[in-house]
C-alpha positions in Angstrom: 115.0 106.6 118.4 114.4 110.3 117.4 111.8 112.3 117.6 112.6 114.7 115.5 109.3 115.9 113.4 110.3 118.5 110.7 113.5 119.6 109.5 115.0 121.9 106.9 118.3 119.8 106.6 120.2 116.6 107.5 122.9 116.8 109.2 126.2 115.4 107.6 126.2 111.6 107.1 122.5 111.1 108.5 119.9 109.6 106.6 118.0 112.7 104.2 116.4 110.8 101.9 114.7 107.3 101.2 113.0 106.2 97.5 111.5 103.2 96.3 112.5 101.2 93.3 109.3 99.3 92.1 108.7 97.3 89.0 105.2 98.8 89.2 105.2 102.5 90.0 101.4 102.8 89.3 100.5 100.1 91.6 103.1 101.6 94.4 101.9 104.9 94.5 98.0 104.3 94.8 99.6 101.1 97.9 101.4 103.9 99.7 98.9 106.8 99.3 96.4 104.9 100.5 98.3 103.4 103.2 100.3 106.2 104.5 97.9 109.2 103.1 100.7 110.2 100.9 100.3 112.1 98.0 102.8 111.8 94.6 103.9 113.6 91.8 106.1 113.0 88.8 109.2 115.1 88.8 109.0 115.5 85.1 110.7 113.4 82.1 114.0 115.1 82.3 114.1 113.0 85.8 113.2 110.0 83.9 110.3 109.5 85.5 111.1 109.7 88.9 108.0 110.6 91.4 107.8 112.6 94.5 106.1 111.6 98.1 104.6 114.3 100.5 102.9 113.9 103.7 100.8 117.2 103.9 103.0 118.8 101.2 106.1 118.4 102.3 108.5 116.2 100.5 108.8 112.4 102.4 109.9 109.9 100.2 110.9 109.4 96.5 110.4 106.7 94.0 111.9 105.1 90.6 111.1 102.3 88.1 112.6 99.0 88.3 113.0 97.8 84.8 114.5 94.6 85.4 118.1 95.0 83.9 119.9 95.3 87.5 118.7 92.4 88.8 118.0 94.1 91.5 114.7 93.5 93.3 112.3 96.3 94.6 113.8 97.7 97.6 113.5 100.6 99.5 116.9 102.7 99.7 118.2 105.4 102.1 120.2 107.8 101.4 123.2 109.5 103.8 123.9 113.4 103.3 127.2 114.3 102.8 128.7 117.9 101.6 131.1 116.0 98.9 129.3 113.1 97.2 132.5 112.6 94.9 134.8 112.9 98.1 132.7 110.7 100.2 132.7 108.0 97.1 136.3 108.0 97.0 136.5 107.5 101.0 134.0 104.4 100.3 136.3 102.8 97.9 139.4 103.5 100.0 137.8 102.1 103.3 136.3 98.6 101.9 133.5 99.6 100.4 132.2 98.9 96.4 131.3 101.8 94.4 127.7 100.5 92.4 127.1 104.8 90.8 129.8 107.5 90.9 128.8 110.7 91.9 126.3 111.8 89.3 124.8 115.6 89.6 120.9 115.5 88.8 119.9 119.2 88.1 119.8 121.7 90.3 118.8 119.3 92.9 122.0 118.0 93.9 124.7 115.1 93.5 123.7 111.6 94.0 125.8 108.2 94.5 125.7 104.9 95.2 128.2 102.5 97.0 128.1 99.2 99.1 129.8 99.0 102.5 132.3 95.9 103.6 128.9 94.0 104.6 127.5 94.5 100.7 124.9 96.7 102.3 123.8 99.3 99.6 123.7 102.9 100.9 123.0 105.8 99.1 124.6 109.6 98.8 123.5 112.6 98.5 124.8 115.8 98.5 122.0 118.8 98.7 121.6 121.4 95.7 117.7 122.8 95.8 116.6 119.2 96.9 117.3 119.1 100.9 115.5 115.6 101.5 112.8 114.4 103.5 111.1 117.4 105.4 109.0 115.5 107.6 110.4 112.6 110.2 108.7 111.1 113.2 105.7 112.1 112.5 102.8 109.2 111.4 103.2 108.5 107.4 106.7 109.3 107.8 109.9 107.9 108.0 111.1 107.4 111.7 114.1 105.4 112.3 116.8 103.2 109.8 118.8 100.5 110.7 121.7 98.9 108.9 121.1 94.8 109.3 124.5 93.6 108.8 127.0 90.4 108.9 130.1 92.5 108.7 129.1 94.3 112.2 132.6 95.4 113.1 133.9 96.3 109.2 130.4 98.0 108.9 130.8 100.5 111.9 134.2 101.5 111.2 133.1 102.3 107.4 130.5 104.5 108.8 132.7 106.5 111.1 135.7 106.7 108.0 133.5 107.6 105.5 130.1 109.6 106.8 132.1 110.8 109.9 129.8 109.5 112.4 129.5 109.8 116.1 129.0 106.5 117.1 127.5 105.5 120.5 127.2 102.0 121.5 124.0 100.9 122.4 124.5 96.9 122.9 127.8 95.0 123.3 126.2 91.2 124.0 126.4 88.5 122.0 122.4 88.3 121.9 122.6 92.4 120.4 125.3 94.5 119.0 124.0 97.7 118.1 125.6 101.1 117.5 123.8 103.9 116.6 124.5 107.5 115.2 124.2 110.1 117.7 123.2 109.3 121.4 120.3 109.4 123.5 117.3 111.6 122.0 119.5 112.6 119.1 120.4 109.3 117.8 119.5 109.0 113.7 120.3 105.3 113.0 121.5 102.4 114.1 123.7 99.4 112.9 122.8 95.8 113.9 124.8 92.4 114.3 122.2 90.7 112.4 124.7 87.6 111.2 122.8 85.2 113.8 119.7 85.6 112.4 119.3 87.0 108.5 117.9 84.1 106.5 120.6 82.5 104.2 120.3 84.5 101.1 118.7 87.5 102.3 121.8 89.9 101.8 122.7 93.2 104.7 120.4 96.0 103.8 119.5 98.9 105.2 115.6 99.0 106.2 113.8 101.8 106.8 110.8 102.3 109.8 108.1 104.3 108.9 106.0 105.4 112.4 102.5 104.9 112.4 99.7 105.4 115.4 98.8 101.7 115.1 100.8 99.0 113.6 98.1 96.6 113.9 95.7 98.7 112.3 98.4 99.9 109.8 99.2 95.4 108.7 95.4 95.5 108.2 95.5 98.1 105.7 99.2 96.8 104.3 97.1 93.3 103.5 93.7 95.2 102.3 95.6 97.0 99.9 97.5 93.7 98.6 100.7 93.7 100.7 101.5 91.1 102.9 103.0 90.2 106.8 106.4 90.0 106.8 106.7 89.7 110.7 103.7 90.2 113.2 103.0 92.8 115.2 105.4 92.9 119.0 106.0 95.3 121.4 109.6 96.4 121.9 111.2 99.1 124.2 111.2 101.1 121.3 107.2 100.4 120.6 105.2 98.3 118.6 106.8 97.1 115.7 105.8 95.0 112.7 107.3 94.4 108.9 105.7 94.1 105.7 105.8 94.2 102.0 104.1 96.4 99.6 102.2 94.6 96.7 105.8 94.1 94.4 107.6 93.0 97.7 109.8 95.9 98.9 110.1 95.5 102.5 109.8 98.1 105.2 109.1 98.4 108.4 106.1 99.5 111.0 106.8 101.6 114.4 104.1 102.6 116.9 105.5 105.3 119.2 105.4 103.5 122.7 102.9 104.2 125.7 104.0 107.4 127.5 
């Protein structure tokens, strides 16, 4: 995983952004302030209502209401940077993927989009005006790490290499784990996982996004105090200790402790 802390820019096709859709934006914010010791902001109504994250003022996540007509649940969602978001749409559609929001400018901030990949994984787009994304990654409260869990594994990497342009490295080839990631060794940015053996029957791919913290244990504690819940306990990986959890309107997301050096 990276350890990147802050940055003025994504690079092309890595993850800049992530937001929340919640059905309960009140309730979210004071969750993942508390939690995270994030503070928020409305962008204003002519962003209809959209809110800000920063981790010591600078800009780490986003989030938006869930009204109920999609369908959709609450979710987090990550976004890929691209330098064309109409371009990059059209290179989704013509390499398998389903476009859900055509490239749709928002200000000055820059050009947003929405399409699924050949799994049915939603990711987002965005292409930078005065908005450059998340500021801040790595670092505790942050986001550190996103991982595509897909059934399409195969479909799924090639999209990403047509249509974001990534350098893919192969980090596990067995049937037990197939993982590629973007980027190599201490510059990889994500990772795509073989996750058809184990997703639960009617959990769909998704992208899920890891946000580091200096105790996972600690941070589940504070999830459930502040009336989230356990997802999956606590373990210890290579990668550190890792846990998932829900936040109080049950998006997911997931917990990394930076291993023992």
């Amino acid at each position: 995983m990276s350890q990147l802390t802050n940055r003025e820019e994504a690079p092309n096709g890595a993850p800049c952004w992530i937001d929340l859709f919640t059905s309960d934006p009140d309730k979210s914010r004071t969750f993942y302030e508390q939690l995270f010791g994030w503070t928020s902001e409305d962008a204003g109504e002519e962003y209809g209502g959209y809110i800000n994250f920063q981790k010591d003022g600078i800009l780490v996540a986003g989030g938006m209401r869930n009204d109920g007509q999609s369908g959709t649940p609450d979710v987090w969602s990550v976004y890929l940077a691209t330098e064309d978001a109409k371009a990059t749409v059209d290179a989704a559609a013509a390499n398998g993927g389903q476009v859900l929001l055509p490239a749709m400018d928002v200000g000055e901030l820059g050009t947003m989009a929405m399409v699924a990949d050949p799994g049915g994984a939603a990711i987002g787009i965005w292409q930078p005006g005065l908005h450059r994304g998340f500021g801040i990654l790595g670092e505790p409260g942050s986001p550190a790490w996103f991982e595509l869990l897909t059934r399409d594994y195969d479909a799924s990497v090639e999209f990403y290499r047509q249509v974001f342009h990534w350098d893919t490295h192969v980090a596990g080839d067995t049937p037990e784990f197939r993982y590629t990631t973007l980027g190599g060794g201490e510059s990889q940015l994500a990772g795509i996982m073989d996750a058809s053996g184990f997703l639960p029957e009617g959990v769909p791919a998704h992208w899920a996004v890891y946000f580091r913290v200096e105790d996972t244990d600690a941070a589940l504690a504070k999830v459930v105090e502040l009336g989230g819940s356990i997802a999956r306990p606590a373990e210890d990986t290579p990668y550190g200790r890792l846990a998932e959890a829900a936040d109080p309107t049950g998006a997911h997301f997931k917990l990394i402790q930076a291993p023992a050096s």
